[in-house]
C-alpha atoms as a printed R data frame, in Angstrom:
    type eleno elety resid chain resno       x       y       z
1   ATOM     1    CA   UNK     A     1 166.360 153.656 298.838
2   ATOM     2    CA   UNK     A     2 162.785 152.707 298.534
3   ATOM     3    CA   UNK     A     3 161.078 153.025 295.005
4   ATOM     4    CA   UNK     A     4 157.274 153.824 294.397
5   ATOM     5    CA   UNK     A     5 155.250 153.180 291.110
6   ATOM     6    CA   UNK     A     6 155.609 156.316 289.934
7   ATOM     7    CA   UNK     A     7 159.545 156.447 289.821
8   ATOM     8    CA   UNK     A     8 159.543 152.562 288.746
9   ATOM     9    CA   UNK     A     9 157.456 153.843 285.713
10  ATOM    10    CA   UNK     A    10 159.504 157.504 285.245
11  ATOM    11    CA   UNK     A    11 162.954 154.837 285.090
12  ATOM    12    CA   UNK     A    12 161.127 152.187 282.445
13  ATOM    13    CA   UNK     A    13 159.954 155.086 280.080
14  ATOM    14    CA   UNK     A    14 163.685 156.842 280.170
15  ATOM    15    CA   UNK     A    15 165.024 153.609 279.078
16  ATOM    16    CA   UNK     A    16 162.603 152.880 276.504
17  ATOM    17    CA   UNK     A    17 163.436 156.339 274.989
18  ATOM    18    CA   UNK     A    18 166.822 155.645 274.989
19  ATOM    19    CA   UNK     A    19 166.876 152.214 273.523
20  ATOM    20    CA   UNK     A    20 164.659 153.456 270.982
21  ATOM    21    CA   UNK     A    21 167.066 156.346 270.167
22  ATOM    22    CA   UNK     A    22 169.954 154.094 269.896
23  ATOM    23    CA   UNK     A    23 167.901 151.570 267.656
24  ATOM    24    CA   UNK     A    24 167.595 154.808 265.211
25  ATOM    25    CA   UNK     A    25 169.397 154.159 261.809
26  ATOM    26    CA   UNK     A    26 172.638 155.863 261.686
27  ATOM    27    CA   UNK     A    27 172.379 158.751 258.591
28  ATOM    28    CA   UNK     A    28 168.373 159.231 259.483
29  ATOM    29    CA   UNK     A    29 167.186 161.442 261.803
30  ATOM    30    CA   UNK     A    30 164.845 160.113 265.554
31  ATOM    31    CA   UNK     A    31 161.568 158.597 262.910
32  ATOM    32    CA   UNK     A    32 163.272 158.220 259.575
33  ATOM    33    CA   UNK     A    33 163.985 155.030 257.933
34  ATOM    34    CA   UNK     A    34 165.023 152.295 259.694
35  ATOM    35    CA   UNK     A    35 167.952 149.962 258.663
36  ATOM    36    CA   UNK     A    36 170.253 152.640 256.695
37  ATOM    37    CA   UNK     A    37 174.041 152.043 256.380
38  ATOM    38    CA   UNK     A    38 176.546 154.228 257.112
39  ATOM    39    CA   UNK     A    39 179.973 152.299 257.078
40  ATOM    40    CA   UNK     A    40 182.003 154.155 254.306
41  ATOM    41    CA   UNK     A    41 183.269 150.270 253.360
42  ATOM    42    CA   UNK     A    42 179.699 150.124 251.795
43  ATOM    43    CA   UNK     A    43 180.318 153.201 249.175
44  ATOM    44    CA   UNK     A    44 183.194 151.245 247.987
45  ATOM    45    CA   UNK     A    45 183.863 147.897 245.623
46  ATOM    46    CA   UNK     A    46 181.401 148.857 242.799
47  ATOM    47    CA   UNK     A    47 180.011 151.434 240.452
48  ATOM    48    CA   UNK     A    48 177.101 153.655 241.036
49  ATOM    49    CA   UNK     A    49 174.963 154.938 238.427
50  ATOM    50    CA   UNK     A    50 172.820 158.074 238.920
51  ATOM    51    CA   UNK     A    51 169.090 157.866 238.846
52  ATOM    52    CA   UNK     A    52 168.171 161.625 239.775
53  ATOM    53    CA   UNK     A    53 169.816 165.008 240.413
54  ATOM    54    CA   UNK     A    54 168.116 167.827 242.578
55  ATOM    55    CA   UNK     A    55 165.034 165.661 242.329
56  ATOM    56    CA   UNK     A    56 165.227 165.188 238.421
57  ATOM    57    CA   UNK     A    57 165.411 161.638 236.673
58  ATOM    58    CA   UNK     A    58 168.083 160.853 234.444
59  ATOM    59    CA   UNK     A    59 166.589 160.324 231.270
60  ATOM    60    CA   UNK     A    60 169.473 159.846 228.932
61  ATOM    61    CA   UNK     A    61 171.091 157.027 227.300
62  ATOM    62    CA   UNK     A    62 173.986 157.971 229.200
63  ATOM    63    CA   UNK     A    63 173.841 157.862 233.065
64  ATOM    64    CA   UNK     A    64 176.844 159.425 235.335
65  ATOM    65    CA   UNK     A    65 178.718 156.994 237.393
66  ATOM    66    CA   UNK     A    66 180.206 157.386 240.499
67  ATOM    67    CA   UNK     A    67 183.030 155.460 241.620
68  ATOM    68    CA   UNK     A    68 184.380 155.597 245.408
69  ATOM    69    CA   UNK     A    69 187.938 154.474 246.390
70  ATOM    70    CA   UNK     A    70 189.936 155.090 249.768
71  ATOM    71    CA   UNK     A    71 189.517 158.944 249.653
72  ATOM    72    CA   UNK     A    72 189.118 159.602 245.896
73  ATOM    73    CA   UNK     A    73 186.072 159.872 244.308
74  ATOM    74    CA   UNK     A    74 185.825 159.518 240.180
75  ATOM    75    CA   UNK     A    75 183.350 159.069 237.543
76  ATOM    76    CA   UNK     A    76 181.845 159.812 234.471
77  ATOM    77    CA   UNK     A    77 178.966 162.686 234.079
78  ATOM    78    CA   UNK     A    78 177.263 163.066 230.502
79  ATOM    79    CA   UNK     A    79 180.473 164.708 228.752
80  ATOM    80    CA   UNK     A    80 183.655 164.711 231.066
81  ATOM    81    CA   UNK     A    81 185.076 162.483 233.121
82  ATOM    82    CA   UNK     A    82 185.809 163.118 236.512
83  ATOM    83    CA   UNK     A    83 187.245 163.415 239.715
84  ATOM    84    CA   UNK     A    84 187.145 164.585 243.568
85  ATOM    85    CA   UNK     A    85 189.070 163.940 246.998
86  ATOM    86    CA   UNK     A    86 185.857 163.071 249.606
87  ATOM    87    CA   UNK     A    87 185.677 162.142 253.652
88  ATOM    88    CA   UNK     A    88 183.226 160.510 255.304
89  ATOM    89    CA   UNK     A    89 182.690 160.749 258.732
90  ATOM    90    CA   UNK     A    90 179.544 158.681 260.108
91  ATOM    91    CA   UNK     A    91 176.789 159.919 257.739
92  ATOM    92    CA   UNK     A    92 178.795 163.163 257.147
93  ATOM    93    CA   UNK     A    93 180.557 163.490 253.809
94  ATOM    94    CA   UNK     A    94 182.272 166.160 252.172
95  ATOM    95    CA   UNK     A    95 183.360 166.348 248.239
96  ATOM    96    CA   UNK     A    96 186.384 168.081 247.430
97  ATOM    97    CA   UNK     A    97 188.605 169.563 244.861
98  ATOM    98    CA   UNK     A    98 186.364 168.079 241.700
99  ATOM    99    CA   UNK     A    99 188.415 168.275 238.767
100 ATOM   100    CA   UNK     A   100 187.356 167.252 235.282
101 ATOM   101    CA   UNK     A   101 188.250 166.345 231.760
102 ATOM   102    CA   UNK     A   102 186.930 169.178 229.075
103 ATOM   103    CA   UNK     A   103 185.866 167.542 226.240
104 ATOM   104    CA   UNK     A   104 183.495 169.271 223.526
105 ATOM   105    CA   UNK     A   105 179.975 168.878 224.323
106 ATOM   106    CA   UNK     A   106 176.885 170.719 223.367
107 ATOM   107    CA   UNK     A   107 176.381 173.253 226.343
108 ATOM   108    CA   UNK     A   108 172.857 171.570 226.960
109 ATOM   109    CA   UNK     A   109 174.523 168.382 228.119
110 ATOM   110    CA   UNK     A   110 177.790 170.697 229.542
111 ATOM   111    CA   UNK     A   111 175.225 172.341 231.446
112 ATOM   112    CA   UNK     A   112 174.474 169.002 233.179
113 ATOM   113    CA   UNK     A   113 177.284 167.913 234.228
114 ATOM   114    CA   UNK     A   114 178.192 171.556 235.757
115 ATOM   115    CA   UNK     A   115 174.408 171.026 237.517
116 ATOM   116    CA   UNK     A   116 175.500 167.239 238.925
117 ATOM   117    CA   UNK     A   117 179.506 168.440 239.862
118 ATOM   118    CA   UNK     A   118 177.887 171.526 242.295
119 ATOM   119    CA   UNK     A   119 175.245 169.161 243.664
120 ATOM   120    CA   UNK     A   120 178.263 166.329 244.467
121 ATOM   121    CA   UNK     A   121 180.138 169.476 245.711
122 ATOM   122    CA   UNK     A   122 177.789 170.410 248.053
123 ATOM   123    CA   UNK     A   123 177.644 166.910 249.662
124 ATOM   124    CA   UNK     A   124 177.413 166.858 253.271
125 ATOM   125    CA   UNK     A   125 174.922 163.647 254.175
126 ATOM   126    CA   UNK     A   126 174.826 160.290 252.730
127 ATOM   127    CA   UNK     A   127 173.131 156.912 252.952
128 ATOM   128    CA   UNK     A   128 172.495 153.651 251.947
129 ATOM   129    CA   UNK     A   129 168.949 152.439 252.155
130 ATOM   130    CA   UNK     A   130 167.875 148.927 252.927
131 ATOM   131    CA   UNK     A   131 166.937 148.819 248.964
132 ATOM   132    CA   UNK     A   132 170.618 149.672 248.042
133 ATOM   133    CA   UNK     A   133 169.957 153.001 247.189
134 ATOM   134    CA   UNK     A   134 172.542 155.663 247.925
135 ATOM   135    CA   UNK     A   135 171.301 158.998 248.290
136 ATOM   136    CA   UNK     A   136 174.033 162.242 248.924
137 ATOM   137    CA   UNK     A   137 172.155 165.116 250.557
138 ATOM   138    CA   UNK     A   138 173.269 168.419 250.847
139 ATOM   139    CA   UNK     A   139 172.491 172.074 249.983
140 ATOM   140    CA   UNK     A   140 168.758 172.268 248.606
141 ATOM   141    CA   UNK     A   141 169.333 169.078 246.232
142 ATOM   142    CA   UNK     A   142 170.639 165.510 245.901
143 ATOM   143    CA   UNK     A   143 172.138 162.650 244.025
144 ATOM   144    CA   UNK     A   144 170.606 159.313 244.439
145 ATOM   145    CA   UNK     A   145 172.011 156.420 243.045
146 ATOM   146    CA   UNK     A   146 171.877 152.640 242.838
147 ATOM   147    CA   UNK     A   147 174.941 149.962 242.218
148 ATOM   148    CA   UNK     A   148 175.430 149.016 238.274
């Protein structure tokens, strides 16, 4: 089989495109940013305490925690502690079955923590960034968070 230029040149371009695709970040889409983590291992060992909800800072003295283990999730929002079954599957996650405490709060800050448990219910990306930020994406909001 006898190759010209123009076939050398259509073979080198296909395989740039696919080296590039498969140097893409797991968890970010072709052009988003590079070097995020998506081994589940990496959720797990240490505490994560929320910066912002749906795009909101946390500006309280009290910051929700989030606490990853096997397949249960746990933590603790403004008011209640709480609780969840999750899977991860690549960057694919999915919260389940969040259950709470119900302790006696005013219904400003109950009112948060029902905000942040349908946002972490509605979980179906995550991701690590190269700063150590975990972000959960899903729905129209997220939950971004960095280690304690």
């Amino acid at each position: 089989m006898r190759l010209n230029t123009r076939s050398i040149f259509s073979m080198m371009a296909t395989i740039a495109v696919l080296s590039a695709c498969a140097n893409v970040a797991p968890g970010h889409p072709a052009g988003g940013q590079p070097g995020g983590a998506v081994n589940p291992s990496k959720l797990q060992g240490s505490e994560w305490v929320i910066y912002s909800v749906n795009g909101k800072a946390v500006d309280t003295a009290t910051r929700p925690t989030l606490q990853f283990k096997a397949s249960q999730l746990s933590g603790q929002a403004w008011c209640n502690s709480y609780f969840a079954d999750y899977t991860v599957n690549g960057p694919s996650m999915s919260v389940k079955q969040i259950g709470s405490t119900r302790m006696g709060c005013d219904k400003a800050v109950l009112d948060r923590d029902a905000t942040f448990f349908k946002q972490l219910a509605a979980t179906q990306m995550w991701n690590i960034d190269q700063s150590g930020t975990l972000t959960l994406a899903g729905g129209a909001g997220s939950i971004v968070a960095k280690r304690k």
